[in-house]
KESEZA-18909 format. One record per residue: residue in one letter; y, x, z of N, C-alpha, C in turn. Coordinates in steps of 0.02 Angstrom, whole numbers, padded with zeros to 5 digits, always signed. Layout:
residues N
aYXZYXZYXZ...
end
This chain:
residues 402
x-00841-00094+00299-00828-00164+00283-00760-00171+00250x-00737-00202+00175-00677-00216+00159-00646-00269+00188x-00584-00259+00194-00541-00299+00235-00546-00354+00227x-00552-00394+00190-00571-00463+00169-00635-00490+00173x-00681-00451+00177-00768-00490+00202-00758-00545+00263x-00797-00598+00246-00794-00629+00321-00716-00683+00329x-00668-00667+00291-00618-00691+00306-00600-00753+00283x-00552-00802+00318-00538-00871+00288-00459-00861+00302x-00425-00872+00219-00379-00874+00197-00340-00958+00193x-00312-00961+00207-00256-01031+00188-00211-01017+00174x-00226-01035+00095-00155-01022+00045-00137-01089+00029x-00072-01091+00054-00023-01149+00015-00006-01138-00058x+00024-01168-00084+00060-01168-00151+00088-01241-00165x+00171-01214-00166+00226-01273-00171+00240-01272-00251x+00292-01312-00269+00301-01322-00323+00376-01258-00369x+00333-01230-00387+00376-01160-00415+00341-01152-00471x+00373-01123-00528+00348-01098-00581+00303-01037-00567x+00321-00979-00517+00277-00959-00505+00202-00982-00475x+00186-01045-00459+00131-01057-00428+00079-01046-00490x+00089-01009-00558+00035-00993-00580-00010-00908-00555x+00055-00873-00527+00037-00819-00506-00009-00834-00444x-00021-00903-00406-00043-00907-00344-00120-00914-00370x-00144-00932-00443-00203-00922-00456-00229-00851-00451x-00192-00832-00472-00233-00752-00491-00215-00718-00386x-00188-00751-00382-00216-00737-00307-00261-00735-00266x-00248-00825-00287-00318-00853-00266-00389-00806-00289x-00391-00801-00349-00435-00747-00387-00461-00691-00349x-00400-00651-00335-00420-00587-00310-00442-00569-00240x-00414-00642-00203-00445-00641-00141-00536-00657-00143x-00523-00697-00192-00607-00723-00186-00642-00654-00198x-00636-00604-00247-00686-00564-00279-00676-00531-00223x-00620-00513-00184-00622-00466-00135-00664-00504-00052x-00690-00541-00067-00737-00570-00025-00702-00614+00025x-00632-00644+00017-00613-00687+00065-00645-00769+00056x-00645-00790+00090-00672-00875+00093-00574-00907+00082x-00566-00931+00017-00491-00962+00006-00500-01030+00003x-00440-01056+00069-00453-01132+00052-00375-01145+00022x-00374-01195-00025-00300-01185-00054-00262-01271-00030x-00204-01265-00036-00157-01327-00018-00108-01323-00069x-00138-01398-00107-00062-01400-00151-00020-01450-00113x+00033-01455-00135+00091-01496-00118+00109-01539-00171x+00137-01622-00173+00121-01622-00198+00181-01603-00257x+00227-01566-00247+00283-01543-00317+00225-01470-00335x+00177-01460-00333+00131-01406-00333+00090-01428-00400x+00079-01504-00389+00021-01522-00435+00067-01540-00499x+00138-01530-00507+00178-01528-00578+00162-01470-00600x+00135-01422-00563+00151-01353-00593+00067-01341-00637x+00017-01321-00586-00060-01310-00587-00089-01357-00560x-00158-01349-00592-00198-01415-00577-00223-01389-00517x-00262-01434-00452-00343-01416-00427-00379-01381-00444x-00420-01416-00498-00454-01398-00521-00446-01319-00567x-00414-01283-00566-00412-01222-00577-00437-01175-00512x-00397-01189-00453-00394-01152-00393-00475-01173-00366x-00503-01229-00381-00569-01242-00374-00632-01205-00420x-00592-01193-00462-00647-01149-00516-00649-01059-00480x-00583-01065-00482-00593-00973-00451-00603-00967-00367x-00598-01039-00344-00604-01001-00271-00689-01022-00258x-00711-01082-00271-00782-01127-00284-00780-01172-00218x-00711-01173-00181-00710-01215-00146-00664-01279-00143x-00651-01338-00117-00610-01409-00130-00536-01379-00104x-00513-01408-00155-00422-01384-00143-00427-01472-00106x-00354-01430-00076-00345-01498-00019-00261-01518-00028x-00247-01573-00041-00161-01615-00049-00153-01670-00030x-00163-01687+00035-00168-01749+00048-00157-01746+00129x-00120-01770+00167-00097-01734+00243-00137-01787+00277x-00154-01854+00258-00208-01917+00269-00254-01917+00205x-00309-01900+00204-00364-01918+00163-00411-01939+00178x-00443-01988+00134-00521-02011+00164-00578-01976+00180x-00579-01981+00245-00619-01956+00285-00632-01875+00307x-00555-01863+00290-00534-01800+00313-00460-01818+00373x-00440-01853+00383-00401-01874+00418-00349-01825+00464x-00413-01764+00486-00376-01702+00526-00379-01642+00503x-00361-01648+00427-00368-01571+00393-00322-01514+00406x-00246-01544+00445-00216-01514+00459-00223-01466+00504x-00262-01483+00549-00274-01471+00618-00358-01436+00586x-00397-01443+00568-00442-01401+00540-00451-01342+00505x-00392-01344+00458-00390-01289+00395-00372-01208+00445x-00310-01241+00468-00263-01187+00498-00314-01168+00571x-00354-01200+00607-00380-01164+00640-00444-01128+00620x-00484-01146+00577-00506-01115+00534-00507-01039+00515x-00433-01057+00487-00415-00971+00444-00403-00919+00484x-00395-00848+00475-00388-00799+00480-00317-00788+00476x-00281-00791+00419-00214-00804+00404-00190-00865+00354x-00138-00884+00357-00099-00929+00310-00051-00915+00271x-00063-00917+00176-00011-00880+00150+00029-00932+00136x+00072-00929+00104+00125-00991+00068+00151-00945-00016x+00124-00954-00040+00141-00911-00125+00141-00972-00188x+00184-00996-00223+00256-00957-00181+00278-01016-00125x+00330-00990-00100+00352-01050-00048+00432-01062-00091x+00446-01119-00110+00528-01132-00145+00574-01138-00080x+00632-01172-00099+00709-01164-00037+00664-01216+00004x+00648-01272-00041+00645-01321-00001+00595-01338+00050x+00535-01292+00032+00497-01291+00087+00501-01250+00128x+00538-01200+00135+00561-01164+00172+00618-01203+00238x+00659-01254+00207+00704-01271+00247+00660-01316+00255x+00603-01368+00271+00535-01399+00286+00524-01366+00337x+00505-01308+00336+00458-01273+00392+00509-01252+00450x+00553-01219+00414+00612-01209+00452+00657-01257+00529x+00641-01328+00485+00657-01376+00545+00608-01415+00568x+00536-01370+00559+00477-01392+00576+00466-01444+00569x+00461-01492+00503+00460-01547+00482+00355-01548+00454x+00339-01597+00464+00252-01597+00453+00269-01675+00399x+00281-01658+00362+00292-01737+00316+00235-01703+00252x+00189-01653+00236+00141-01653+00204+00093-01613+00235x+00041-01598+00211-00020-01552+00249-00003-01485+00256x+00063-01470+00185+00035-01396+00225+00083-01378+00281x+00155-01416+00276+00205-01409+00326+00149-01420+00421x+00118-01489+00395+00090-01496+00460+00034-01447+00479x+00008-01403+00417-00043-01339+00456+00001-01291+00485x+00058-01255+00444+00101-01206+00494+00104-01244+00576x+00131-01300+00573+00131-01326+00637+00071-01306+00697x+00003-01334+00672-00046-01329+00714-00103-01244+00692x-00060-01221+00687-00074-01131+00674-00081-01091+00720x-00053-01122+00790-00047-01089+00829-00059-01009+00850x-00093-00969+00840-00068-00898+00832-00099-00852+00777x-00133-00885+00729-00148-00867+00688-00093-00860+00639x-00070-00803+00626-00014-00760+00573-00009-00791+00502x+00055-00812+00499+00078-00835+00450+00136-00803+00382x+00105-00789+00336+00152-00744+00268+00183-00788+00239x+00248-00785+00213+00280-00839+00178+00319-00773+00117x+00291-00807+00046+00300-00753-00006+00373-00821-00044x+00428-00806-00055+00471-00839-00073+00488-00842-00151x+00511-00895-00183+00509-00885-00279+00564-00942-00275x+00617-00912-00314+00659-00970-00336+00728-00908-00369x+00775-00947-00387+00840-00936-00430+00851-00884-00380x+00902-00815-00412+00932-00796-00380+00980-00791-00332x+01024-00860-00382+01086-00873-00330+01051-00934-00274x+00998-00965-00289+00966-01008-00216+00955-00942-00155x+00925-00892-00173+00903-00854-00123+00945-00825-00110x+01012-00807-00141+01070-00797-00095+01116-00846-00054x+01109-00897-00062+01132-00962-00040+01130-00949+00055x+01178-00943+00098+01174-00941+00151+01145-01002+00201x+01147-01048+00148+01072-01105+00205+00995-01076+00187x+01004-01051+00144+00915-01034+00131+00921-00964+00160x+00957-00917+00165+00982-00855+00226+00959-00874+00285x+00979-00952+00294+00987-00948+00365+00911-00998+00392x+00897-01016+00316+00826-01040+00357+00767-00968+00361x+00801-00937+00310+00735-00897+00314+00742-00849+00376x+00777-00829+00402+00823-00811+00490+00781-00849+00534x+00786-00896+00514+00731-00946+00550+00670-00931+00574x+00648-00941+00505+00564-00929+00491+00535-00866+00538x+00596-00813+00530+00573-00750+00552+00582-00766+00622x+00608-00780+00650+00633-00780+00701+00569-00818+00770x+00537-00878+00699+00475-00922+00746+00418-00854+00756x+00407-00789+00714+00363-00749+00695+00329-00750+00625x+00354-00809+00586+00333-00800+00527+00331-00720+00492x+00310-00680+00451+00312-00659+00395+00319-00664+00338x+00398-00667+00340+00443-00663+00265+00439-00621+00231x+00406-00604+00168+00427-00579+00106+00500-00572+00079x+00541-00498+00056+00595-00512+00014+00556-00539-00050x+00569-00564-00074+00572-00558-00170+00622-00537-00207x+00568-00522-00248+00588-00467-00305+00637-00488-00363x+00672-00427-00386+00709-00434-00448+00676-00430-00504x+00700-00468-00553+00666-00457-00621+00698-00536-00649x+00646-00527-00700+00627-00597-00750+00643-00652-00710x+00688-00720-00728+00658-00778-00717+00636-00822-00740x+00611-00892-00734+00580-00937-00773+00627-00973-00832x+00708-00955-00786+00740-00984-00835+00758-00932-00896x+00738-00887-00902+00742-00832-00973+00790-00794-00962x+00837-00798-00905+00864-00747-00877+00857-00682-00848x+00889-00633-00835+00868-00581-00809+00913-00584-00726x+00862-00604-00650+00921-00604-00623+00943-00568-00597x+01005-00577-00568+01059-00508-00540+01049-00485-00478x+00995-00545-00440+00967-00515-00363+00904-00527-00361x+00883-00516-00308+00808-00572-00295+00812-00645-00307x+00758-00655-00314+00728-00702-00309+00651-00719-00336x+00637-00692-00369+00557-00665-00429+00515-00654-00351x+00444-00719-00358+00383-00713-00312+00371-00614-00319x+00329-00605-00260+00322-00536-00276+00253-00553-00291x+00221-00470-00331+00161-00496-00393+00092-00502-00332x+00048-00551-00364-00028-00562-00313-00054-00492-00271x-00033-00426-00315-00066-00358-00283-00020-00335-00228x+00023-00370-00223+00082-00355-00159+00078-00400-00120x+00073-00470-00137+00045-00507-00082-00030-00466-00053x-00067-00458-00089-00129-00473-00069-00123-00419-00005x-00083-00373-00017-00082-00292+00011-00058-00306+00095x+00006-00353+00083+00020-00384+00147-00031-00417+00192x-00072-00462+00162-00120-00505+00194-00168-00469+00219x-00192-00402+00190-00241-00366+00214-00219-00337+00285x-00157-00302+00265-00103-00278+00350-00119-00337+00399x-00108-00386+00389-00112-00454+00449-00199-00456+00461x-00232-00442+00409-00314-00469+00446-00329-00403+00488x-00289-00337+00485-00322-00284+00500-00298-00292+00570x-00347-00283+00627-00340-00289+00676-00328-00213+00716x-00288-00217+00789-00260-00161+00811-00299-00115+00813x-00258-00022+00790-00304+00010+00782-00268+00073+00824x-00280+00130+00823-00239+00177+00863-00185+00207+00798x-00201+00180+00749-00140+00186+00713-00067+00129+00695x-00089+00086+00730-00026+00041+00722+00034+00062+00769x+00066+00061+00731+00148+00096+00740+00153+00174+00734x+00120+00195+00730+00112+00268+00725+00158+00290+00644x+00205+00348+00651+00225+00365+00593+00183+00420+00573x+00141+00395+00494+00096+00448+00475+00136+00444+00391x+00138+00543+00380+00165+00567+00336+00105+00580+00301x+00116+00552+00224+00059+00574+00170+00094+00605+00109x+00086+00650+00084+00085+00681+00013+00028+00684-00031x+00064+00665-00105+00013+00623-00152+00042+00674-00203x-00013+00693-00257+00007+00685-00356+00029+00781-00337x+00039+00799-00391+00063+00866-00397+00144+00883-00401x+00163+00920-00405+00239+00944-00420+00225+00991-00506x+00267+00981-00524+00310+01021-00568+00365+01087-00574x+00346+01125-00591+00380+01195-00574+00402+01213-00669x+00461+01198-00668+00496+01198-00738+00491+01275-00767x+00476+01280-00840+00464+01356-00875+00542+01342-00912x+00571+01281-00942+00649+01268-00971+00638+01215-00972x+00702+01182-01013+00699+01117-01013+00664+01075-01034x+00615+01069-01093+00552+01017-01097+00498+01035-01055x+00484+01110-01032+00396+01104-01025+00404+01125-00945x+00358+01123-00929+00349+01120-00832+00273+01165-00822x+00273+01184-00772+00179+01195-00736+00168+01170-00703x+00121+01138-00709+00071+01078-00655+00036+01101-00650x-00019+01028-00627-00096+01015-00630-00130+00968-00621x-00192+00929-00648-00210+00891-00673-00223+00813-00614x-00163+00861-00547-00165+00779-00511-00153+00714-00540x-00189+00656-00489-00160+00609-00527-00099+00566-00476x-00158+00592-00405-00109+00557-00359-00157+00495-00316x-00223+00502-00351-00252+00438-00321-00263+00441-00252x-00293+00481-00240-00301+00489-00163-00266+00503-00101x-00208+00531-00112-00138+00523-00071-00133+00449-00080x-00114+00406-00106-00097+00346-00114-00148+00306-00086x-00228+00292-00091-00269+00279-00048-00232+00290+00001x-00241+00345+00022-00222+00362+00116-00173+00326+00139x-00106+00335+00089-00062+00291+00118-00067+00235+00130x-00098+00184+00071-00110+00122+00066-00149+00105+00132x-00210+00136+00148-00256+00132+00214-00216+00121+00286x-00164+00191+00272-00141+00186+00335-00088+00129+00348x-00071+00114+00278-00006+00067+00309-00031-00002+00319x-00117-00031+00303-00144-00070+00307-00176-00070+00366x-00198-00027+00406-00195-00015+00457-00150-00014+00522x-00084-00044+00507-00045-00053+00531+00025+00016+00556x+00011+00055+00503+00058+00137+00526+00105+00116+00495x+00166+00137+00502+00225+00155+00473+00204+00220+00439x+00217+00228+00345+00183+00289+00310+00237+00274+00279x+00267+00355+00274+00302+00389+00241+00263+00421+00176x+00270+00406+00123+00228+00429+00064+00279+00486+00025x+00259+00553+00033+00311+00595-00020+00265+00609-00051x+00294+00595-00144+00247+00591-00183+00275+00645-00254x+00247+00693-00285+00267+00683-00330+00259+00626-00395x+00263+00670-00458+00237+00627-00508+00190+00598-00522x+00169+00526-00511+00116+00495-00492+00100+00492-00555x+00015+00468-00594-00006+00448-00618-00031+00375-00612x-00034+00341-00547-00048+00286-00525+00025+00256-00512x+00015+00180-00504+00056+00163-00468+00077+00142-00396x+00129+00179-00365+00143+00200-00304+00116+00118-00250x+00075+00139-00195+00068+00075-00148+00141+00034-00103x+00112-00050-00108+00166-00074-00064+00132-00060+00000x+00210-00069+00040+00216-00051+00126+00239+00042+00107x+00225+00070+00112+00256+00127+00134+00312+00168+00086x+00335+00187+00142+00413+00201+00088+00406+00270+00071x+00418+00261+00001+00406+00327-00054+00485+00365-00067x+00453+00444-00040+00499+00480-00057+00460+00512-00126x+00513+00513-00176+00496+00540-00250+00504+00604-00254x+00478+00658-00286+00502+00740-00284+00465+00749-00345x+00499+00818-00350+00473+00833-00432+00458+00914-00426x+00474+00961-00373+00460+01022-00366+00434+01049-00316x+00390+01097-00299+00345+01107-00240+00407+01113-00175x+00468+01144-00182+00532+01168-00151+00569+01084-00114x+00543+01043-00162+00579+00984-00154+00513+00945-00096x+00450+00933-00113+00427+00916-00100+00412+00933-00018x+00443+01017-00006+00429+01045+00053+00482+01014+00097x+00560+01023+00071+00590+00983+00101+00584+00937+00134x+00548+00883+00075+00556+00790+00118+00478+00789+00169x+00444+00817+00170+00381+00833+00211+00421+00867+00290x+00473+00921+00264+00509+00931+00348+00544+00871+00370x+00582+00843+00323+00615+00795+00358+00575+00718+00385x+00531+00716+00350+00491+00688+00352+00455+00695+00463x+00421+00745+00460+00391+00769+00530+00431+00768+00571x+00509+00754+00574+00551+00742+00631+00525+00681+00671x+00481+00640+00664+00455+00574+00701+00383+00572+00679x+00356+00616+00646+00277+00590+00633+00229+00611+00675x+00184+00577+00685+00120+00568+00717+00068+00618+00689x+00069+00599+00627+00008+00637+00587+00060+00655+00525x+00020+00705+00513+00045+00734+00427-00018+00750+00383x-00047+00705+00330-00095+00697+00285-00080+00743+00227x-00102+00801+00202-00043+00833+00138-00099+00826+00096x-00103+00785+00059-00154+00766+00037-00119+00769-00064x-00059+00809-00062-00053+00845-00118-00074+00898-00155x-00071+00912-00204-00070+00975-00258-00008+00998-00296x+00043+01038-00225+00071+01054-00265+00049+01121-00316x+00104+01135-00343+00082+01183-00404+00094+01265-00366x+00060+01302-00347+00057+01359-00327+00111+01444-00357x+00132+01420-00427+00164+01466-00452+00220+01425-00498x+00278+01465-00503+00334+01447-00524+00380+01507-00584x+00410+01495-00632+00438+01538-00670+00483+01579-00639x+00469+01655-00621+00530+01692-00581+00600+01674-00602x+00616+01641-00676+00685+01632-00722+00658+01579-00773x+00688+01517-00734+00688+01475-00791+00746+01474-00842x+00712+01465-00913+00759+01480-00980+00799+01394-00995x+00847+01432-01010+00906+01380-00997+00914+01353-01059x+00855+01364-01119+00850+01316-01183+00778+01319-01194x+00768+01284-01255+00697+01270-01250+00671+01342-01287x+00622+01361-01252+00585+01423-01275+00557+01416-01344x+00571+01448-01401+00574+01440-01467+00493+01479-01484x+00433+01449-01518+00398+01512-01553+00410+01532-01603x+00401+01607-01570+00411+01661-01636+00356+01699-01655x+00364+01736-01666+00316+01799-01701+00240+01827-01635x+00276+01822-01583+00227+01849-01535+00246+01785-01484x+00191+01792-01425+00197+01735-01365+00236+01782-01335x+00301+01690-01290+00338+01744-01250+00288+01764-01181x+00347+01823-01140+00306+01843-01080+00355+01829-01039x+00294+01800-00985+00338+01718-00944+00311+01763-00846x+00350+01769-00801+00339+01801-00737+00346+01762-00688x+00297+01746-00667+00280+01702-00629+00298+01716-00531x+00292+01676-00500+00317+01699-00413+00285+01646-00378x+00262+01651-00334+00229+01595-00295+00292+01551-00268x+00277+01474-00282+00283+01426-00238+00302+01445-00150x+00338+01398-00122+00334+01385-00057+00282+01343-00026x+00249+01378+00010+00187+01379+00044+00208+01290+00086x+00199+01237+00068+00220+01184+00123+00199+01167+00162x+00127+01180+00184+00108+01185+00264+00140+01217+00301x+00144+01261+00269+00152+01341+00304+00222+01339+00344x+00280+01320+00280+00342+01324+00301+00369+01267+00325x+00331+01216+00354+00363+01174+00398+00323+01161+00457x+00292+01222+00471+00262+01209+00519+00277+01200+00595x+00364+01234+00583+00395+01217+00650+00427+01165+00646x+00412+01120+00624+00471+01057+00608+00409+01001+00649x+00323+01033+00654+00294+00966+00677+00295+00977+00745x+00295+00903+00775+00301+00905+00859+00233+00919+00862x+00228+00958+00953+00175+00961+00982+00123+00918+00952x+00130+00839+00974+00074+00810+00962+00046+00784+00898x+00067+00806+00850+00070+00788+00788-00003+00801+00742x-00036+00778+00716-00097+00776+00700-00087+00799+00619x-00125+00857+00631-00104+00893+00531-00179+00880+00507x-00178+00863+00429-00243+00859+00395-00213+00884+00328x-00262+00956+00321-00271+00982+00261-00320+00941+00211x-00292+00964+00120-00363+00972+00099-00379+01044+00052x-00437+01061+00050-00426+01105+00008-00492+01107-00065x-00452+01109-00122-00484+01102-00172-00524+01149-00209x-00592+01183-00217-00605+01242-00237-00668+01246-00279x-00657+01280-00335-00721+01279-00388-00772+01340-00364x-00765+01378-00314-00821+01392-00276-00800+01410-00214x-00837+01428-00180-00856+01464-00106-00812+01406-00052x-00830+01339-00071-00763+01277-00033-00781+01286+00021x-00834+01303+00044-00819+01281+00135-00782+01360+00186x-00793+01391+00153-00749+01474+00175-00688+01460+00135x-00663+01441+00097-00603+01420+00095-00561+01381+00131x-00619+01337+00133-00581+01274+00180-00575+01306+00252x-00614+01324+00306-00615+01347+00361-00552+01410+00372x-00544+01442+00303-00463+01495+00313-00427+01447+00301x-00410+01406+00277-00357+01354+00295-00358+01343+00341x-00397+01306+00371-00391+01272+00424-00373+01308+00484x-00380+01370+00490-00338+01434+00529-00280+01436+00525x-00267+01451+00467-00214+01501+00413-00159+01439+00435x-00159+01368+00429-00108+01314+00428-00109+01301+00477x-00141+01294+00538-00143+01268+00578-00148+01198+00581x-00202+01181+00566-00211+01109+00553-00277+01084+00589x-00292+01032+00609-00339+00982+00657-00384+00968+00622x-00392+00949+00554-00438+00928+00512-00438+00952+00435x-00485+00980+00393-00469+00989+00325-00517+00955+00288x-00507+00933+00226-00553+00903+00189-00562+00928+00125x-00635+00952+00127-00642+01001+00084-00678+00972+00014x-00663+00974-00031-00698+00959-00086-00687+00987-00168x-00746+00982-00178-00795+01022-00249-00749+00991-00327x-00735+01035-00360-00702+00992-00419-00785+00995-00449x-00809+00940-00479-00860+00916-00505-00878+00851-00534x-00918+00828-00577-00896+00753-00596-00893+00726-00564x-00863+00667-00562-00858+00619-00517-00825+00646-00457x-00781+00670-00428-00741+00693-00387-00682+00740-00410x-00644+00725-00364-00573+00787-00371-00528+00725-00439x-00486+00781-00456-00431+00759-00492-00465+00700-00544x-00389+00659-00543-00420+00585-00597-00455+00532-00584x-00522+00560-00530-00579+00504-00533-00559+00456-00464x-00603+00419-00489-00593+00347-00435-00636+00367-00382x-00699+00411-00384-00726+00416-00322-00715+00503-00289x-00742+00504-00244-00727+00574-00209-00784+00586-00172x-00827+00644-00176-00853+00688-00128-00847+00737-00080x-00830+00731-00018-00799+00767+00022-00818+00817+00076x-00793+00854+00115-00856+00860+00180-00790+00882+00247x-00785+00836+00282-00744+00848+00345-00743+00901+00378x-00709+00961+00389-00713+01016+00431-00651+01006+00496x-00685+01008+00554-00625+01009+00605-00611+01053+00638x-00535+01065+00677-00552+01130+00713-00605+01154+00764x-00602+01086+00777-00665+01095+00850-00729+01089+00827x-00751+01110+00758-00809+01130+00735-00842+01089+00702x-00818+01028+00717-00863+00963+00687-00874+00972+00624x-00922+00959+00591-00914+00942+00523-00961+00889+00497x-00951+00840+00448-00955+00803+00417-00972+00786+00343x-01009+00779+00310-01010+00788+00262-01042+00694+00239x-00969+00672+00186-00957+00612+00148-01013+00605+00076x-01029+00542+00071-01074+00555+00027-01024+00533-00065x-01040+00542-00101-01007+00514-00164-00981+00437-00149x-00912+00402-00145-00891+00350-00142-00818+00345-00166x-00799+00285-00162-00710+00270-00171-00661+00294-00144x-00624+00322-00192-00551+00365-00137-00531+00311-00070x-00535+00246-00081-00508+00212-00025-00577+00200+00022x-00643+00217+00011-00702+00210+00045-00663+00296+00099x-00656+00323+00062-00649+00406+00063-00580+00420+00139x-00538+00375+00106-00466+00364+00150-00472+00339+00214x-00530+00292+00216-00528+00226+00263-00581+00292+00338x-00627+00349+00280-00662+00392+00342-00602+00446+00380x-00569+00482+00334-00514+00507+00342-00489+00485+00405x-00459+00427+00400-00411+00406+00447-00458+00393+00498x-00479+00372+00494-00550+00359+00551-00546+00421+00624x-00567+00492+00566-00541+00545+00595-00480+00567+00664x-00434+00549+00569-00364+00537+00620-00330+00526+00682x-00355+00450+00671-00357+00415+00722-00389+00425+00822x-00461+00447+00798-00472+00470+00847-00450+00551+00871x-00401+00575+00825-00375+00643+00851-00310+00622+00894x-00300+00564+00857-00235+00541+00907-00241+00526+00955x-00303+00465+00974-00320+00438+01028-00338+00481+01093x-00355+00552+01076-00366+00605+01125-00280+00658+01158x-00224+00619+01110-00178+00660+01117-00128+00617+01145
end
């Protein structure tokens, strides 16, 4: 089931220039199967119409805290929903909610919300959001249990570039948050789970490197899963081809040596370790300290294996620490996979076929679960995050036994 089936959303939207980004919100919640009921305000309806948020959600936007013959929408909407977003929310409705003031509908739904989880995504000037009354309401907010958003640096409306936050953060970062709040407790919430994504680079001189044709998608799934799932995920990644997921904090690396590193330091507190990388297996015995020139004949280049990074941090994981291999192989994969799963000492490996539609690049993955305790599993063709969501599944219940 995706996180959003079944679900009822209450999204506010105050009056910000960003409240056009709150469409394409609205948007993406709908296709992703949430039921969105929206609340303008009314400095909301200077910005976007209704009737937009009514076209993409197909349901009645609501701005009116007394309306005919809705009288208790306040008290309806919010018990209703699942969660309540506010995108964007400006200073001023912030210092609204803040002194729990109900002088429009949507101030008065936070009110009667009662424990249904509330996100507040913030958009305004830089120097407003440094302003120590809007500091200190948003201190506030957090403080009732709201969920505050920082916002982001960048662009503003006024054609400036600003010097701190203040820039709504984009609909795919909200949306990412809202999914964390619908996902209900799992044996991974709070748990620190370590994932490695994308390949490393092992330099021949200064322009050219050895890889391989990771992209990174499926480390990033995992992470994304787990931190939606409620884990604290440590993501060490190399060079992604995708772009890196919100919630988990990305350590960047660029060499198998580097990558082994932040994976030890990494396992000083983790739960699980997902290595759900490719690094690059061989490295130039002598990298050339200018760019390798052709000449007359190809040069001859001596290669040395990589540091093994299961291998060599294997004393760095605690006792209870839950390891998941994968291993990638254009033949004989399941006797490959099973000497891994020895050879590393690892709880679970996931073994899979480079073939179309799976392995490096593609959006879906074919897999087959091998565990130590013999289980095996075999995934049928689906989505790296269909793929992530069984994974952890796994996981999870390896933890729950430990």
């Amino acid at each position: 089931m995706r996180p959003f089936d079944g679900r009822r959303v209450l999204l506010g939207v105050t009056g910000g220039i960003a409240a056009y980004k709150s469409a394409t919100l609205a948007r993406e919640l709908t296709l992703a199967g949430a039921e969105v009921d929206v609340v303008l305000t009314r400095s909301a309806r200077e910005f976007v119409g209704a009737v937009t948020f009514e076209a993409l959600t197909g349901r009645p936007v609501h701005d009116q805290l007394v309306a005919a013959g809705h009288a208790l929408d306040h008290i309806r909407l919010p018990r209703a929903a699942h969660v309540i977003v506010v995108a964007p929310a400006t200073a001023d409705f912030i210092a609204r909610a803040a002194a729990g003031r109900a002088d429009d509908l949507l101030a008065a739904s936070l009110l009667a919300a009662g424990d249904v989880p509330v996100l507040i995504a913030p958009a305004m000037n830089d120097r407003m959001w440094a302003h120590v009354q809007v500091q200190r309401n948003v201190a506030r907010l957090r403080e009732i249990g709201y969920h505050v958003l920082d916002p982001e640096t960048g662009p503003l409306a006024s054609r400036e570039e600003g010097s701190g936050p203040g820039r709504m953060p984009e609909p795919a970062a909200i949306r990412a948050h809202i999914a964390r709040l619908l996902e209900p407790a799992t044996p991974l919430s709070g748990k620190h789970i370590v994932v490695s994504a994308g390949p490393t680079r092992e330099p021949l001189d200064p322009v050219r490197y050895l890889s391989n044709h990771s992209t990174g998608k499926m480390g990033v799934a995992l992470a994304a899963a787990a931190w939606r799932r409620g884990a604290n995920v440590t993501l060490v990644a190399g060079p992604l081809a995708v772009e890196a997921p919100t919630g988990p904090r990305l350590v960047a690396v660029e060499t198998t040596e580097e990558m082994a590193g932040a994976v030890r330091d990494a396992l000083a507190t983790a739960d699980a370790l997902i290595m759900a990388a490719a690094p690059a297996d061989f490295r130039a015995r002598a990298v050339a300290g200018q760019k390798i020139k052709k000449g007359a004949s190809a040069p001859s280049l001596v290669f040395e294996f990589t540091t093994d990074v299961l291998t060599s941090t294997r004393d760095a994981r605690r006792p209870e620490c839950v390891v998941v291999g994968f291993a990638l192989e254009t033949e004989q994969l399941e006797a490959g996979a099973k000497s891994k799963l020895v050879s590393k000492g690892l709880d679970l490996v996931v073994a899979n076929r480079v073939e179309e539609g799976a392995g490096f690049g593609s959006d879906t993955n074919r897999v087959t679960l091998l565990g130590r305790d013999g289980a095996r599993e075999e995934l049928p063709l689906q989505g790296k995050g269909e793929v992530a969501d069984a994974i952890l599944d796994r996981v999870a219940g390896l933890l729950n036994g430990r």
